[in-house]
C-alpha positions as CSV (number, residue, x, y, z in Angstrom):
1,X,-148.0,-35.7,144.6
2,X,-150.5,-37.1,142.2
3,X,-147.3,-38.1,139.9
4,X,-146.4,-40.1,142.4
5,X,-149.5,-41.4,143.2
6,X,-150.3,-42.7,139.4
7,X,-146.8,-44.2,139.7
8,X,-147.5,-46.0,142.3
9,X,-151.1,-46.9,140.9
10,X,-149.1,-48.3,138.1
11,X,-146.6,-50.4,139.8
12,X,-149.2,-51.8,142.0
13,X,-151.2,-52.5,138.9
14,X,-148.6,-54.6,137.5
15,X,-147.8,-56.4,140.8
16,X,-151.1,-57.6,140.8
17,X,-151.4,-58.6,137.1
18,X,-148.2,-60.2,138.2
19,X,-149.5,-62.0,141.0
20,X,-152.6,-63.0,138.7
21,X,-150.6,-64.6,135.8
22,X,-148.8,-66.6,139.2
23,X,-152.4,-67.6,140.1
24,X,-153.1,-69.2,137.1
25,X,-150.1,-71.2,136.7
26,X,-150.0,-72.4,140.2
27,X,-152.8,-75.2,139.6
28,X,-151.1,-76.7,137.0
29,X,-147.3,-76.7,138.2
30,X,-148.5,-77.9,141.5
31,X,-150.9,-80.6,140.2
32,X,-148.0,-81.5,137.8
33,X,-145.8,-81.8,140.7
34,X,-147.9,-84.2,142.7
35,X,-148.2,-86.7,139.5
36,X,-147.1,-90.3,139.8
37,X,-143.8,-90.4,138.1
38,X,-144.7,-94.1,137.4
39,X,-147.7,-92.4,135.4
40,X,-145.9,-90.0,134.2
41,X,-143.6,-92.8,132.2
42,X,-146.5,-94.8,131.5
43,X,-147.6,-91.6,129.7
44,X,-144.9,-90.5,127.8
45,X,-144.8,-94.1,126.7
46,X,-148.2,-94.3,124.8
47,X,-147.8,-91.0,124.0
48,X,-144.6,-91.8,122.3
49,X,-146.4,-94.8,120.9
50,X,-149.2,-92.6,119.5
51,X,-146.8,-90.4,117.8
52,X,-145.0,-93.2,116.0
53,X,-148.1,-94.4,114.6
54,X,-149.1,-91.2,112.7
55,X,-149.0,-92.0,109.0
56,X,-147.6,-89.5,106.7
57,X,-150.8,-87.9,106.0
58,X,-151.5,-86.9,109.2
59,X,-154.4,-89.6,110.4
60,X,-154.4,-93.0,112.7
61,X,-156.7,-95.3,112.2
62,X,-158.1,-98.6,114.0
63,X,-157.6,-102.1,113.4
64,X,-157.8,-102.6,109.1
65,X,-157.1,-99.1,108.3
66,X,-160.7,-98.1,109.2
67,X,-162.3,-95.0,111.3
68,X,-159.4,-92.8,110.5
69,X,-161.2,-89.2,111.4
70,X,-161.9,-90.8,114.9
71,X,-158.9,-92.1,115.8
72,X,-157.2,-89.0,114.6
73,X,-159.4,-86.8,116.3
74,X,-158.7,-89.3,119.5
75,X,-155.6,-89.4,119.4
76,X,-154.9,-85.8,118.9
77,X,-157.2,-84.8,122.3
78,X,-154.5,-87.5,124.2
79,X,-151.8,-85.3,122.9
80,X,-153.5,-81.8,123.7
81,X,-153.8,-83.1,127.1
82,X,-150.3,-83.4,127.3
83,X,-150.0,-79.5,126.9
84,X,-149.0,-79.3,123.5
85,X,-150.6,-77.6,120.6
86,X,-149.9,-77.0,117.1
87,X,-147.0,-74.7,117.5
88,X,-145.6,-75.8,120.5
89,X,-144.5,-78.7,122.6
90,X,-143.0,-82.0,122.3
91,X,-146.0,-83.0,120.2
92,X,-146.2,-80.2,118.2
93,X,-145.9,-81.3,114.7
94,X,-148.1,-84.4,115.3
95,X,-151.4,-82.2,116.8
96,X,-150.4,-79.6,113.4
97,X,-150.9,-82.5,111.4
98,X,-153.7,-83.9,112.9
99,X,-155.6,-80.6,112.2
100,X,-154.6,-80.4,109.2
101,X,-155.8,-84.0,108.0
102,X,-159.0,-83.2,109.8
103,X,-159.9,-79.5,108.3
104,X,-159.0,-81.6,105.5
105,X,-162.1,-84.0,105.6
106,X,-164.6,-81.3,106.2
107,X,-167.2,-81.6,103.6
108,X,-169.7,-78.6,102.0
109,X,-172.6,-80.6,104.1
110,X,-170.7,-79.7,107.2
111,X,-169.7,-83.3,108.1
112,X,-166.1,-83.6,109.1
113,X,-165.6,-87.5,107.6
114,X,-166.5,-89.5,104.6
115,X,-169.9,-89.4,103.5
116,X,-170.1,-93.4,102.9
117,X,-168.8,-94.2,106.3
118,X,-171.8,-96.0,108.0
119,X,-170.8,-94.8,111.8
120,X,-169.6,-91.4,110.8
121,X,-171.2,-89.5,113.5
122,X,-168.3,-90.3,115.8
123,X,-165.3,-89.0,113.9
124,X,-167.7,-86.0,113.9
125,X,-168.2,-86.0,117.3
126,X,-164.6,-86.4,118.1
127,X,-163.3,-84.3,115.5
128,X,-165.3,-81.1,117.3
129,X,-164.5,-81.8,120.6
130,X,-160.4,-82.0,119.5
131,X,-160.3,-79.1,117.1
132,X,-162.6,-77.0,119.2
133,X,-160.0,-77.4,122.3
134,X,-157.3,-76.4,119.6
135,X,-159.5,-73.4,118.8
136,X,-158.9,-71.7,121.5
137,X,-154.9,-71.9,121.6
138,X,-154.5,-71.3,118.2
139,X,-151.6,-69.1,116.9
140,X,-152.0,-68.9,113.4
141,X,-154.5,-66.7,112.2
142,X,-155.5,-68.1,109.2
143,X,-155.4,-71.3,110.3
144,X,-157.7,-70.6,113.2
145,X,-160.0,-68.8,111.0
146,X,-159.9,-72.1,108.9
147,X,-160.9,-74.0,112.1
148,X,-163.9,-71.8,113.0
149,X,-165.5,-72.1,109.7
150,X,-165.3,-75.9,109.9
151,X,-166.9,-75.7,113.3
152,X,-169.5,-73.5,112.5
153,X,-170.5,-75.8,109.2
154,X,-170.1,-78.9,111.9
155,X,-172.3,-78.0,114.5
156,X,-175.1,-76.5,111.8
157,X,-174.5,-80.5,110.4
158,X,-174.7,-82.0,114.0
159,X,-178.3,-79.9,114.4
160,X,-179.7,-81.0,111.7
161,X,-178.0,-84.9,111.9
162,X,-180.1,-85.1,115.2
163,X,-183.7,-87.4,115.2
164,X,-187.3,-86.8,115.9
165,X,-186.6,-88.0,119.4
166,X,-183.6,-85.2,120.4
167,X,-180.4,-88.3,119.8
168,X,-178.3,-89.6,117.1
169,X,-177.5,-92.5,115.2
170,X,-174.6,-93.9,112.9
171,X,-175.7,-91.4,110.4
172,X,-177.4,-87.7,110.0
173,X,-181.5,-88.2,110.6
174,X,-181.7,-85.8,107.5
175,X,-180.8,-88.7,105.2
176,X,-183.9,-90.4,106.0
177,X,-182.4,-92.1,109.0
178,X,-184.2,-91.6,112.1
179,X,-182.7,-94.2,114.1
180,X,-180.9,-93.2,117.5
181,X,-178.6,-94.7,119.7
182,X,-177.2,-93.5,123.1
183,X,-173.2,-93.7,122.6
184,X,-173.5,-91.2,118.7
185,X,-175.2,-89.1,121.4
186,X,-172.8,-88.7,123.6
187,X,-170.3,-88.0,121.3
188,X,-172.4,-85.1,119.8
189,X,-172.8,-83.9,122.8
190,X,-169.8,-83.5,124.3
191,X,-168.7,-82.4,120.9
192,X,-170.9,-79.6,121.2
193,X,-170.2,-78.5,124.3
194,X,-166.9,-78.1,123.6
195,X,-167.6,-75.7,120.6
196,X,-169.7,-73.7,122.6
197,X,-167.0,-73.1,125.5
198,X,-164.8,-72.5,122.2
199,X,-167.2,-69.3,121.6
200,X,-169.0,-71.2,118.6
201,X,-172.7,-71.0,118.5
202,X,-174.6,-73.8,119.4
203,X,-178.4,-73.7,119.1
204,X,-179.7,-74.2,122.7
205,X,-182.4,-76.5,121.8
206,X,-180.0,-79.2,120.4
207,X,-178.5,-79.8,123.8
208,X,-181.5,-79.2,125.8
209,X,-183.2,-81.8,123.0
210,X,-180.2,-84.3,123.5
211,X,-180.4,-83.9,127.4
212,X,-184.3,-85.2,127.1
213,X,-183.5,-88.0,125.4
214,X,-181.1,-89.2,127.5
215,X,-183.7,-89.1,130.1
216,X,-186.0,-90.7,128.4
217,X,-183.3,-93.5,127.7
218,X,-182.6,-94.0,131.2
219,X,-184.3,-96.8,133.4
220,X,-186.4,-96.8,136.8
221,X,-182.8,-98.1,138.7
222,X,-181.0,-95.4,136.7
223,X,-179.2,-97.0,133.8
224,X,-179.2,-95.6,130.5
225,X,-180.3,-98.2,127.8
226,X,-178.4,-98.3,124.1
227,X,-181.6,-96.4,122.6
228,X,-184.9,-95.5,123.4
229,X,-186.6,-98.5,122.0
230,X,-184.9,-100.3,124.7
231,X,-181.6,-102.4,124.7
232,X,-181.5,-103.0,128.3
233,X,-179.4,-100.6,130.9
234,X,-175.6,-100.5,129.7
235,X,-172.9,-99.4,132.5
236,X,-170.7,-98.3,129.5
237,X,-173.8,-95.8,128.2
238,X,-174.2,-95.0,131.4
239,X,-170.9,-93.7,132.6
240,X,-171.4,-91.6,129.2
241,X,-174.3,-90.5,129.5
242,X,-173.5,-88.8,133.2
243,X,-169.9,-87.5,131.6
244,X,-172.8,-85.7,128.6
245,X,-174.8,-84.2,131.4
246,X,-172.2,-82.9,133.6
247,X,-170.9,-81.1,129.9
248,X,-174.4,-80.1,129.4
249,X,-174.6,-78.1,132.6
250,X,-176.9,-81.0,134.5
251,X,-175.1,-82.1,138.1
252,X,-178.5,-82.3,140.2
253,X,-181.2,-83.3,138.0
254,X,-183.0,-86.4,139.5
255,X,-182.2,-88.6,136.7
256,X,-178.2,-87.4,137.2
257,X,-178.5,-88.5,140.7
258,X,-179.7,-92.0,139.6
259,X,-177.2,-92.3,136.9
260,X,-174.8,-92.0,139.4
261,X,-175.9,-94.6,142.0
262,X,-176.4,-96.9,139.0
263,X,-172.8,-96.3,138.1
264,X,-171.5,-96.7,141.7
265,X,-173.1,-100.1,141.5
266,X,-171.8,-101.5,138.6
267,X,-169.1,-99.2,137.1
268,X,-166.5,-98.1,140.2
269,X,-166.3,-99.0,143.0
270,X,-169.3,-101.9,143.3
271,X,-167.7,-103.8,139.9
272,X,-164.1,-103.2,140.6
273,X,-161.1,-102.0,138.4
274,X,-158.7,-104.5,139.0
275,X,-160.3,-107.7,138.3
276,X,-158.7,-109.0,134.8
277,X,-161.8,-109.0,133.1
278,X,-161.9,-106.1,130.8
279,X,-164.8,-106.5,128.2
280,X,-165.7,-104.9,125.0
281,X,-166.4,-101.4,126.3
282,X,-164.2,-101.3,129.6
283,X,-161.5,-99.0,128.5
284,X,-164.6,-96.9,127.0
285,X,-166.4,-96.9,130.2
286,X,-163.7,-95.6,132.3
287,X,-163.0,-92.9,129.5
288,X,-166.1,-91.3,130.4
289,X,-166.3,-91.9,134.1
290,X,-163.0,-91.2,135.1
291,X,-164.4,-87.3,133.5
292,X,-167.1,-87.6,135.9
293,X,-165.5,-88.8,138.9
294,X,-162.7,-86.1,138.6
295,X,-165.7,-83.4,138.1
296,X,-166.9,-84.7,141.2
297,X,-163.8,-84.6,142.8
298,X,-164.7,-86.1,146.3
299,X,-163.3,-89.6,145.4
300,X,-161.0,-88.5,142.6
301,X,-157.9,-89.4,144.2
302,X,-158.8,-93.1,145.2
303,X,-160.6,-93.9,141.6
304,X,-158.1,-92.4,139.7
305,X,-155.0,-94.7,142.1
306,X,-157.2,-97.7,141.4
307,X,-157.6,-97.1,137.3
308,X,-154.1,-95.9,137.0
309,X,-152.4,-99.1,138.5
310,X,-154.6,-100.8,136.3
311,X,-154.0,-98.9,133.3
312,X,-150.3,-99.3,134.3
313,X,-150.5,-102.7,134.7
314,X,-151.7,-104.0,131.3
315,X,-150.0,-101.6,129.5
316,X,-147.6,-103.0,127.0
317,X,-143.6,-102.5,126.2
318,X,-144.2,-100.7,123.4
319,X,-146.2,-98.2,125.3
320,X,-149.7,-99.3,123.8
321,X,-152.9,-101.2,125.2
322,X,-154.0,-103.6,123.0
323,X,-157.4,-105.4,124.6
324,X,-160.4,-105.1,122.4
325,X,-161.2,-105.4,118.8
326,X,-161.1,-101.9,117.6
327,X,-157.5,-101.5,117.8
328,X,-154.7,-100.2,120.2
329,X,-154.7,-96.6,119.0
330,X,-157.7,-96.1,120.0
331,X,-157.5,-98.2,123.1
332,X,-153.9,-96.0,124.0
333,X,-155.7,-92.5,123.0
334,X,-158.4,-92.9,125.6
335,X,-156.0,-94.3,128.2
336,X,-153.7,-91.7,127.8
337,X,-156.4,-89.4,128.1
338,X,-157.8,-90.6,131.4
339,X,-154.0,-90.4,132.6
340,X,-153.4,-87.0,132.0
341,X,-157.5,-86.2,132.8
342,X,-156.1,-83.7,136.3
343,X,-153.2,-82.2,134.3
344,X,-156.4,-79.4,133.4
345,X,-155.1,-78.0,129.7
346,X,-158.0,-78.9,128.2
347,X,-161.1,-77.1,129.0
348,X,-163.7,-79.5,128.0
349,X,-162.1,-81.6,130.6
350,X,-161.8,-79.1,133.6
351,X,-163.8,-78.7,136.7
């Protein structure tokens, strides 16, 4: 009798591990079944576009060969979002290579770049948030051990890169530069956060450092200003700022709450998507606050038919977007991100 009960314990165990491995899956398949197959093209388009730009060595870069650890890191997240990692998927050799470029560029300070680039904070920023969300799905041993020592050296460099005020600048405050501006801080930021869901250590008192100066950046009607000496409230910053927060843990702070009315006003839907006029930081802007608006969820589905038509729209035969100044990698990697934002493979961008 208890033979048959422990058999039966068994069995039932492994129906219900059965049923849980189901669970998990479901979300995805069904989400993925639901998807636009307009967007879906549009998609495997600049995805395809993304892939043919890779040079050799395993980098993109923007408009004059420059910012090649952003665009890579960039570009790699648009293709992690697509569900593949370095060992599998369509993908797979291009997100491989990406890493490898980036573990690359690691220096012994920490910094994941080149030392005598003058904005360098971003490709730092970027490259934690993409090689952390490769962390996690990481095959190889060494390699993965190779990744974790390059985050641990990146968020000790990120702590002490940050100013007297809690924010960031172009370049680490430790080199005698304490000037801070709010879109480097983002980047940390979110960065950051995504190497502490990775299971890297992050010292609490950067974020909650970085999370007070953003509020002390932010205005009476709730914009966030380019630094704290002023600058004037930025939509663009804005959006950002609120994607930071909600990655920080912050969803019902006061100054959240005002963020977001500010960016209902003059981001979506007071300003409008689709009216032609996409300036400097549009494509930007909606990077971040399509992350908050499907975090919010409530008007996800509506935003996200409104940005996509538009993204679909301007999007050109070769499967790139090609508006602004910086370059259409990088204008394709964060399109293609927001596209592929409610496909939910990468945690940093889950609800």
């Amino acid at each position: 009798m208890s033979m048959r009960y422990g058999t039966n314990w068994t069995r039932a165990a492994r129906w219900l591990a059965m049923l849980a491995t189901v669970a998990c899956v479901l979300p995805r398949t069904a989400t993925a079944a639901k998807r636009d197959p307009k967007v879906e093209a549009s998609v495997g388009r600049s995805l395809d576009y993304l892939a043919r730009e890779q040079r050799r060595q395993g980098y993109w870069e923007a408009n004059g060969g420059q910012y090649r650890v952003a665009m890579t890191a960039l570009a790699g997240v648009a293709l992690l979002c697509e569900g593949s990692t370095t060992t599998r998927g369509r993908y797979a050799k291009n997100v491989s290579q990406a890493v490898e470029y980036l573990l690359d560029q690691s220096q012994p300070s920490g910094l994941i770049g080149f030392p005598d680039d003058f904005h360098y904070t971003y490709g730092h920023g970027f490259s934690m948030l993409f090689l952390s969300q490769v962390f996690g799905e990481e095959e190889d041993a060494e390699r993965r051990k190779r990744i974790k020592t390059v985050l641990d050296r990146a968020v000790r460099f990120s702590a002490e890169a940050q100013t007297s005020r809690g924010g960031w600048g172009y370049v680490s405050a430790k080199d005698g530069n304490d000037f801070d501006e709010g879109s480097t801080c983002i980047t940390q930021v979110q960065g950051l956060r995504a190497c502490r869901n990775a299971g890297i250590v992050v010292p609490r008192e950067v974020i909650e450092r970085a999370k007070t100066y953003i509020e002390d950046c932010t205005t009476d009607e709730g914009g966030v200003q380019y630094s704290i000496r002023g600058g004037g409230a930025r939509p663009p910053i804005t959006a950002a700022a609120v994607a930071a927060m909600f990655n920080a843990g912050e969803y019902e702070s006061g100054n959240v709450k005002q963020m977001l009315e500010f960016c209902r006003e003059n981001v979506w839907p007071g300003s409008g998507i689709s009216q032609g006029q996409h300036f400097g930081h549009w494509h930007y802007m909606h990077y971040y606050y399509s992350q908050v608006m499907y975090r919010e969820g409530k008007d996800w589905d509506k935003y996200f038919k409104e940005i996509s038509g538009e993204l679909l729209r301007t999007q050109t035969a070769s499967g790139s977007w090609t508006e602004g100044h910086v370059g259409p990698v990088y204008v394709t990697a964060i399109n293609a991100t927001i596209l592929q934002l409610d496909k939910g493979f990468l945690p940093i961008y889950q609800r």
